[in-house]
C-alpha positions as CSV (number, residue, x, y, z in Angstrom):
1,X,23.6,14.2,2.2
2,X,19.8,14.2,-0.2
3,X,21.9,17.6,-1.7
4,X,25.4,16.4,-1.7
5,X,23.6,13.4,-4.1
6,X,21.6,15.6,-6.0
7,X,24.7,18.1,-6.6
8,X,26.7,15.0,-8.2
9,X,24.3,13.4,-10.2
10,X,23.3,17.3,-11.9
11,X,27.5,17.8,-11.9
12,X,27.4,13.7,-13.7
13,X,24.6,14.6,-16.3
14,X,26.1,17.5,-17.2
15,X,29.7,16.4,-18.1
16,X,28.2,13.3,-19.8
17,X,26.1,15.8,-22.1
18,X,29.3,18.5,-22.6
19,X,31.2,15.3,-23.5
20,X,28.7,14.3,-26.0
21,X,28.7,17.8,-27.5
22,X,32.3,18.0,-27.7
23,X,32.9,14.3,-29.0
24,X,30.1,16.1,-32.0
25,X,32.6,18.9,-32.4
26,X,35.5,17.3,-32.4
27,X,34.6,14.9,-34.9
28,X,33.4,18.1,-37.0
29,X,36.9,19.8,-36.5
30,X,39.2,16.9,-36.7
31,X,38.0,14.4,-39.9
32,X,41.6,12.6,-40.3
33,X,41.6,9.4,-39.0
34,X,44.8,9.8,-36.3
35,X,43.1,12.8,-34.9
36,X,39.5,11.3,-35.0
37,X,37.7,10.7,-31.5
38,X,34.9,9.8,-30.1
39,X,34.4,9.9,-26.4
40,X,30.9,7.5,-27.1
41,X,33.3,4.6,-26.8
42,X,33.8,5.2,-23.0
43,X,30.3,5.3,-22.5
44,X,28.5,2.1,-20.2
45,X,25.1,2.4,-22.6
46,X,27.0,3.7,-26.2
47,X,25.1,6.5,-25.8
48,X,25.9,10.0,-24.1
49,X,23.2,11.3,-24.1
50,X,21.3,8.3,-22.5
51,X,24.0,8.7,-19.7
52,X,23.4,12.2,-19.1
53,X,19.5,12.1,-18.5
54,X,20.3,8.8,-16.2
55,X,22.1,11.3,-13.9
56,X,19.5,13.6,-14.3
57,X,16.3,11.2,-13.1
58,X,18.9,10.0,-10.7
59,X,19.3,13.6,-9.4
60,X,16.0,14.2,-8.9
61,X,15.1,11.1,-7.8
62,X,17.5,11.9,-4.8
63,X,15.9,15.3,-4.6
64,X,12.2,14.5,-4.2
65,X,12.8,11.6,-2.3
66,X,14.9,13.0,0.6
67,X,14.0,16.8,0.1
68,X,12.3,18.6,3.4
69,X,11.2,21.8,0.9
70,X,7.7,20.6,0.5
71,X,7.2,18.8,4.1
72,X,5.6,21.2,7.0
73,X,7.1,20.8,11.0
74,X,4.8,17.8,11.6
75,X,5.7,15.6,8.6
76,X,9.8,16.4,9.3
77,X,8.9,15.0,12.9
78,X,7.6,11.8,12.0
79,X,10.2,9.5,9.8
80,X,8.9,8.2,6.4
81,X,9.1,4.6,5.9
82,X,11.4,5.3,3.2
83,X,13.6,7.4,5.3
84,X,13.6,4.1,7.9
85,X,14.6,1.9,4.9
86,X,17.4,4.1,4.1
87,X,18.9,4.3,7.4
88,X,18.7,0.7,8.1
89,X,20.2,-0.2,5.0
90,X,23.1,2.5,4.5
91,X,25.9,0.5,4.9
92,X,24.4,-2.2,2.4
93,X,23.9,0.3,-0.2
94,X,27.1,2.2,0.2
95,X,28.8,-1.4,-0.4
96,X,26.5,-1.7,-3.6
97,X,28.0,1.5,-4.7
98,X,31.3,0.8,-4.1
99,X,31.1,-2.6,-6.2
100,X,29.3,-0.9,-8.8
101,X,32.4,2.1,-9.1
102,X,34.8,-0.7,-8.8
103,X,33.6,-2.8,-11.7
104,X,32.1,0.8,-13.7
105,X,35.9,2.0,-13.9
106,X,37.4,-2.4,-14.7
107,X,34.9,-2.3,-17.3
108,X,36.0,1.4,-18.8
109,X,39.7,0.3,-19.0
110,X,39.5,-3.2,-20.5
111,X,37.0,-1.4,-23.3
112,X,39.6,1.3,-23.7
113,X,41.9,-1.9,-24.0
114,X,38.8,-4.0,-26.4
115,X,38.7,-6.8,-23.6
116,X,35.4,-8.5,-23.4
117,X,34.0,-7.5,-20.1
118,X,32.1,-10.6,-19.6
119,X,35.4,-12.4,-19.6
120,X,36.1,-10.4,-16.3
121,X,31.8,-11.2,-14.6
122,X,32.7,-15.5,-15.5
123,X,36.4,-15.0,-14.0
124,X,35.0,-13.8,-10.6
125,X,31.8,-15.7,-10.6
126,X,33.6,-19.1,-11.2
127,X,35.6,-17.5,-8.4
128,X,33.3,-16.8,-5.2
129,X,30.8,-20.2,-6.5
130,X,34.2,-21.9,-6.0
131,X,35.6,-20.7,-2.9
132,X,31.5,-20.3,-1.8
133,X,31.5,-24.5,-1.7
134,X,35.0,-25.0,-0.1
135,X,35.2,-22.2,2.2
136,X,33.7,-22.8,6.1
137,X,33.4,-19.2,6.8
138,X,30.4,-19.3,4.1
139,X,28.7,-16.9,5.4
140,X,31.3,-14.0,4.2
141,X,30.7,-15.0,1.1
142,X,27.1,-15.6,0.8
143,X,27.1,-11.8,0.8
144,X,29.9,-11.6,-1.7
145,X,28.0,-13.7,-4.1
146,X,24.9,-12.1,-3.2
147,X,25.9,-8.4,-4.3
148,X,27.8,-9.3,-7.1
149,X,25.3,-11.5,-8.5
150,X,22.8,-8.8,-8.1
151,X,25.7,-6.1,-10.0
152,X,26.2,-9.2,-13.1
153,X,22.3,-9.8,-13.8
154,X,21.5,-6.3,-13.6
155,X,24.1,-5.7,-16.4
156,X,22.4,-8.8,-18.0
157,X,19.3,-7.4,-17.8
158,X,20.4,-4.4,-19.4
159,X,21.9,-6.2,-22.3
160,X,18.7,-8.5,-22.8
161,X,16.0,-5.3,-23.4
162,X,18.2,-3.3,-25.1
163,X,18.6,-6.3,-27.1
164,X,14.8,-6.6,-27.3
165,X,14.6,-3.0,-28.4
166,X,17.5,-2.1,-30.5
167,X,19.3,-5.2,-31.0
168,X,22.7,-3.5,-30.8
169,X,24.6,-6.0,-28.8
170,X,25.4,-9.8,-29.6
171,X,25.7,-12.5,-27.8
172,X,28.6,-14.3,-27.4
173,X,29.1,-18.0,-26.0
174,X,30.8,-16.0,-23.0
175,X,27.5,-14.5,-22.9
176,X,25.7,-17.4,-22.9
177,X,27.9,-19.2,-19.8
178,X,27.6,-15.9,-18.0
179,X,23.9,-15.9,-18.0
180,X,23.4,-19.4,-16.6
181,X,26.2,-18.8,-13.6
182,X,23.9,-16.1,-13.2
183,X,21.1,-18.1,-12.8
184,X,22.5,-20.8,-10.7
185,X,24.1,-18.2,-8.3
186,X,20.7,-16.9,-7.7
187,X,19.7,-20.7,-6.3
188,X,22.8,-20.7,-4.3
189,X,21.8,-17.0,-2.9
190,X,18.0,-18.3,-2.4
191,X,19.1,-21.6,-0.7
192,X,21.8,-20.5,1.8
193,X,19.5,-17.9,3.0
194,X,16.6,-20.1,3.7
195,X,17.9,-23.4,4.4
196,X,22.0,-22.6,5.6
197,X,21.9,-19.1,7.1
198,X,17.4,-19.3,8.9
199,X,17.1,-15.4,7.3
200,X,14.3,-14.3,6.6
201,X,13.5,-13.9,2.7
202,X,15.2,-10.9,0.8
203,X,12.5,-9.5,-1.5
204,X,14.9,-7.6,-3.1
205,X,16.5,-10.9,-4.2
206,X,14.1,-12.8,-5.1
207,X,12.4,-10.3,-7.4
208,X,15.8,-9.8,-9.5
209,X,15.4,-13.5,-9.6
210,X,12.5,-13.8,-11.4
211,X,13.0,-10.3,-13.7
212,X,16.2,-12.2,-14.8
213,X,14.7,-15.5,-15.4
214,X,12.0,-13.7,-17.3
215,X,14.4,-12.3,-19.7
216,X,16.6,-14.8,-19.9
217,X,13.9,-17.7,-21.3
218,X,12.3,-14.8,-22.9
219,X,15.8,-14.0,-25.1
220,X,16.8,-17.5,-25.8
221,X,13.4,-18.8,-26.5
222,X,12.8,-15.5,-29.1
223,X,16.4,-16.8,-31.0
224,X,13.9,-19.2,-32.1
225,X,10.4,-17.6,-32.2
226,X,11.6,-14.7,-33.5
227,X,8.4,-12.6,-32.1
228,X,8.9,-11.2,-28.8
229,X,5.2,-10.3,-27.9
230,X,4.6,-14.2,-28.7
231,X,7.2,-14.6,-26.0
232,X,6.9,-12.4,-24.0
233,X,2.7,-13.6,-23.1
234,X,3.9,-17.3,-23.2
235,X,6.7,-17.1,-20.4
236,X,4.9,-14.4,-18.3
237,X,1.1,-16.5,-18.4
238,X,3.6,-19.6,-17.8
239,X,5.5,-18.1,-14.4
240,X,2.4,-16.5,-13.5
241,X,0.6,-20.2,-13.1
242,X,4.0,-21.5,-11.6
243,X,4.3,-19.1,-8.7
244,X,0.1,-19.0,-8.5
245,X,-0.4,-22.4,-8.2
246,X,3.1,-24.2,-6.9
247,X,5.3,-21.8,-5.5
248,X,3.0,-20.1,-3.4
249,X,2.2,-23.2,-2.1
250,X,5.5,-24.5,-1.3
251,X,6.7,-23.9,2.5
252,X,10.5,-23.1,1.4
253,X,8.8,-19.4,0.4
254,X,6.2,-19.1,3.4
255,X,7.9,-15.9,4.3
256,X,7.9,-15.0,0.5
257,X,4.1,-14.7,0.1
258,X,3.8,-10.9,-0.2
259,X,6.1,-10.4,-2.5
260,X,5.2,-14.0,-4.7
261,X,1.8,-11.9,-4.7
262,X,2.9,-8.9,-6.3
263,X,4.6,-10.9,-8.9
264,X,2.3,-13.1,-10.0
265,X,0.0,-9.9,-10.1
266,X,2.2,-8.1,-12.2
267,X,2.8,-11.2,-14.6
268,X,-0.7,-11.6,-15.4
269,X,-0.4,-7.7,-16.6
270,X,2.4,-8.4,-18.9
271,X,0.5,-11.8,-20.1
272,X,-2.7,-9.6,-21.0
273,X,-0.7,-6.6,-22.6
274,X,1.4,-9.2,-24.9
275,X,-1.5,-11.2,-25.7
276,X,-3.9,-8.0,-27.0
277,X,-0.6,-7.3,-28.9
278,X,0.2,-10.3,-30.4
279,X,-3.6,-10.8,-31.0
280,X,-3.7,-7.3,-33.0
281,X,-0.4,-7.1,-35.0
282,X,0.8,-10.8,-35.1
283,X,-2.0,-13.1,-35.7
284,X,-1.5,-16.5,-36.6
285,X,-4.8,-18.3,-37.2
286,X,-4.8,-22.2,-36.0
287,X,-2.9,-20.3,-32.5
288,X,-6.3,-18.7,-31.5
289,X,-7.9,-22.0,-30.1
290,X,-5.1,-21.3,-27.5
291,X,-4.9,-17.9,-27.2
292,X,-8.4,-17.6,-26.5
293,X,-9.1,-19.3,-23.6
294,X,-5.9,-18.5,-22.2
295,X,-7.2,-14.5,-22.3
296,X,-10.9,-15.4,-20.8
297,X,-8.8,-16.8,-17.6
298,X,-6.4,-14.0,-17.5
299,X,-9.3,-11.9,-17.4
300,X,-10.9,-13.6,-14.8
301,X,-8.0,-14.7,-12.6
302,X,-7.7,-10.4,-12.5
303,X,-11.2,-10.3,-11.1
304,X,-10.4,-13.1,-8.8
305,X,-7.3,-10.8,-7.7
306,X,-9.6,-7.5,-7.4
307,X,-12.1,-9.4,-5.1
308,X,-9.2,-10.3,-2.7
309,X,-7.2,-7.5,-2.8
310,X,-9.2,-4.2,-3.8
311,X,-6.9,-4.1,-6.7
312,X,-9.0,-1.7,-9.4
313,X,-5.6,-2.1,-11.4
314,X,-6.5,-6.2,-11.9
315,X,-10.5,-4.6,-12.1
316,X,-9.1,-2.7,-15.4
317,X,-7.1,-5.8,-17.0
318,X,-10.3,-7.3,-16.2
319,X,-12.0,-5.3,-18.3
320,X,-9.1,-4.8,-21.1
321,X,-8.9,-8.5,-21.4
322,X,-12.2,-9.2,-21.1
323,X,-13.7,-6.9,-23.6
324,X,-11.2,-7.0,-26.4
325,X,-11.8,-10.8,-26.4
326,X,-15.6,-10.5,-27.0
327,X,-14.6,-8.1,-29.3
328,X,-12.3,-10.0,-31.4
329,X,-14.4,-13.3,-31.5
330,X,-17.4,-10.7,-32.9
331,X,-15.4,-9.0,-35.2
332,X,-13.4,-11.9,-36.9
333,X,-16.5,-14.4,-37.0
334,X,-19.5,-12.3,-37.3
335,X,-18.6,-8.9,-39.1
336,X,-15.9,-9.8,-41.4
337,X,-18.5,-12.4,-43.2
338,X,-21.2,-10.2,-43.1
339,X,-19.1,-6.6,-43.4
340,X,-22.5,-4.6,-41.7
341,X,-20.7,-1.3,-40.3
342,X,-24.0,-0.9,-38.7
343,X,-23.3,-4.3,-36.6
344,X,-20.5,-2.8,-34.9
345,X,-22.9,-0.3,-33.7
346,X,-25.2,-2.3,-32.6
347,X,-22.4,-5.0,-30.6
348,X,-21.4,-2.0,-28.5
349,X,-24.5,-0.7,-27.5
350,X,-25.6,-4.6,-26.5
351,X,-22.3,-5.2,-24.5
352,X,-23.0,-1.7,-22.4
353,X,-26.4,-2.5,-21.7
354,X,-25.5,-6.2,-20.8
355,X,-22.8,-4.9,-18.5
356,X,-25.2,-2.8,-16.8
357,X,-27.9,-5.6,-16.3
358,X,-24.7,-7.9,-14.6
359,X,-24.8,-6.0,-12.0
360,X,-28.3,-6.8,-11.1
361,X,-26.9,-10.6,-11.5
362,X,-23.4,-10.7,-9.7
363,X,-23.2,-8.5,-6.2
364,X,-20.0,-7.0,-5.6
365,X,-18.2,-6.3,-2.5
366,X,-17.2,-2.7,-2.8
367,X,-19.6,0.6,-4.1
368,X,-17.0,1.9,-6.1
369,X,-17.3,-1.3,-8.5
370,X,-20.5,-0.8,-9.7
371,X,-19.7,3.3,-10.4
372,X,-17.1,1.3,-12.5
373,X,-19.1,-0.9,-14.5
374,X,-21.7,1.5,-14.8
375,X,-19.1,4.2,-16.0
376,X,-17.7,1.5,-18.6
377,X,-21.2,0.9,-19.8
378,X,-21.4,4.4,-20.7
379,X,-18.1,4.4,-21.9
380,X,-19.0,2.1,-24.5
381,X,-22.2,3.7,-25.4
382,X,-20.2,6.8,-26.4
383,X,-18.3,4.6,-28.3
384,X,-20.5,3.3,-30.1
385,X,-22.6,6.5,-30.4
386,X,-19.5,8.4,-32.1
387,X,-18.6,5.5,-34.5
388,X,-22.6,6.0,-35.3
389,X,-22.1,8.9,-36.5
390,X,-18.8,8.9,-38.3
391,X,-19.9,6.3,-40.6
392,X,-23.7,8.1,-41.4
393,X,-24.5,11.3,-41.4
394,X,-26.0,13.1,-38.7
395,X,-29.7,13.1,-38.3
396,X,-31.1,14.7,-35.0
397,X,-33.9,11.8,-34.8
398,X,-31.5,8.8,-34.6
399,X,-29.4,11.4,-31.8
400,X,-33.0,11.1,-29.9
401,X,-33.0,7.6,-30.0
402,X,-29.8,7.1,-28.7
403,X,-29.9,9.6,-25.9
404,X,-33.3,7.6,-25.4
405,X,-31.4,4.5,-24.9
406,X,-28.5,6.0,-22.7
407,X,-31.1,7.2,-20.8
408,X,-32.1,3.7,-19.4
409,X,-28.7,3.0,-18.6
410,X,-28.5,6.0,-16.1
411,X,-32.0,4.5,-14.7
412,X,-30.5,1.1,-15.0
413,X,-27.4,2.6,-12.6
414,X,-29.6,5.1,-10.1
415,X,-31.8,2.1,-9.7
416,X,-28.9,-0.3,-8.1
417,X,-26.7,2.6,-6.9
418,X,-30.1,3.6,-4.6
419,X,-30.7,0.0,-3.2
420,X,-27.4,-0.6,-2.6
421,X,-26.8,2.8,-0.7
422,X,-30.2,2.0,1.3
């Protein structure tokens, strides 16, 4: 079966990039407008080539996944966890996949025919809410909805990034309906399987949940805003507080908590990257008293997250978020009135040697975080020692002095490192 899939998503890449070629030819050979064609406009993402290396990462993806070439006797013998997923979930997925042809090749033919697809997604979802609410056998249908709703915001979800990125597709009022069916379907899904149908919760579900809702405020609020990264940290730091603080807390998700963790996790990520960004490229002045102290807790709601879970992913948005605030306050408030290049210099050798001397104030749990702050202290000495340099010339005695001064950081780390090994 793992070659039969790898076989037909290499056979699926490949005719997706010979029809790409050929459209390219034939559009060469062939100028006059009866005989003009381009096989783009039967593509899904109006792009061939984008197609072809989908199949291909599919392909592969199949390959190393379910592949025995690189396993010895003793791994074949005991079952990955993935392997277990797979098998327990087969018929689900094969259902997925059958949907997902079905509505692939409706799609192709009403494009062929310049029908609005989303015409076809608010048809059928109007028509399984509908029946959903009237029907007794519910239960039938709660898996209905559930699969197609997954298939529609998916596409959705699609549409918004690329919008994001490219802005090739717009919007319609269909559109607009469509994406808040979508969104009240996903209630419906959440609700009937908690309260209606005792399962236990779908993770599955109720991360595409909150990936669509993400995109969907973040797409109609930047109509608006008009600056994505602005967005983007607002709506992420916003849902990030909202599952922290009231979701998690709720007892409709109590069998939800792992997976409420892991997204409230990786929305504090996006809030810190989208901040730095916005902080760097899109700056608005008077927006900085909020900004601010909205980056000093994301920094140290990370910390928070590495001391409970051994996360050194959080430990390094700690860090990020942490240092390129100090950074910003001393660079727009203390060197751009006094312009001193030499005051950089001297900010980054202060901040390694204070985060060397924290550890001596703050114990950690684990070892490997002080070989982390210590390597970071360094980090930033070099830093500092080769922005030194590029802005003066180099003079072996100032060299001394700094490798004089490094030197009492690696005391400053042997010192702990030894007590704490002892």
């Amino acid at each position: 079966m793992n070659i039969l899939l790898f076989l037909i998503s290499i056979i699926f890449s490949f005719i997706f990039y010979s029809f790409h070629n050929l459209s390219i030819l034939w559009n060469f050979l062939w100028e006059d407008k009866y005989l003009y064609l381009n096989f783009s406009q039967f593509s899904l993402t109006w792009n061939l080539i984008i197609e072809s290396l989908i199949f291909l990462i599919i392909g592969f993806t199949f390959f190393l996944l379910f592949s025995t070439f690189f396993k010895n006797k003793k791994q074949i013998n005991t079952t990955p966890y993935f392997k277990k997923w797979l098998k327990k979930n087969f018929k689900i997925i094969l259902y997925y996949i059958g949907f997902i042809l079905f509505y692939v090749s409706i799609s192709m033919m009403l494009k062929k025919l310049n029908f609005n697809f989303a015409y076809i997604i608010l048809f059928i979802n109007v028509l399984i809410i509908t029946t959903f609410f009237i029907s007794s056998r519910f239960f039938i249908l709660a898996d209905l909805l559930k699969i197609n709703n997954v298939i529609f915001s998916s596409v959705y979800i699609f549409l918004f990034i690329n919008t994001f990125i490219i802005k090739q597709y717009e919007f319609l009022t269909i559109d607009f309906i469509n994406s808040i069916i979508i969104l009240f379907s996903f209630i419906i899904i959440l609700y009937s399987d908690k309260v209606l149908l005792k399962n236990k919760s779908d993770s599955f579900i109720l991360i595409n949940f909150f990936i669509y809702t993400f995109l969907f405020i973040s797409f109609y609020f930047n109509i608006y805003f008009n600056n994505i990264s602005f967005i983007f940290s607002f709506i992420s730091f916003f849902l990030n507080i909202l599952i922290f603080y009231l979701l998690s807390k709720i007892h409709f998700f109590k069998n939800s908590k792992i997976t409420l963790t892991v997204l409230w996790i990786f929305l504090s990520y996006i809030s810190i990257i989208s901040w730095v960004y916005y902080l760097l490229f899109y700056n608005i002045f008077y927006l900085e008293l909020i900004i601010i102290p909205i980056l000093f807790y994301s920094a140290f709601f990370n910390f928070k997250i590495h001391k409970l879970y051994e996360n050194y992913t959080s430990f390094l948005f700690f860090f990020i978020s942490f240092y390129f605030i100090v950074f910003y306050i001393y660079y727009n408030y203390i060197y751009l009135i006094n312009h001193n290049d030499l005051s950089l210099v001297f900010y980054g050798f202060t901040i390694s040697l204070i985060t060397s001397l924290s550890t001596y104030l703050y114990k950690y749990k684990r070892i490997y975080d002080y070989y982390i702050m210590y390597f970071m202290s360094l980090l930033t000495s070099i830093v500092a020692t080769v922005y030194y340099f590029y802005i003066n010339p180099f003079d072996l005695f100032n060299l001394w002095i700094i490798l004089l001064y490094d030197s009492v950081l690696v005391f400053i780390s042997y010192n702990k490192l030894r007590k704490i090994e002892n």
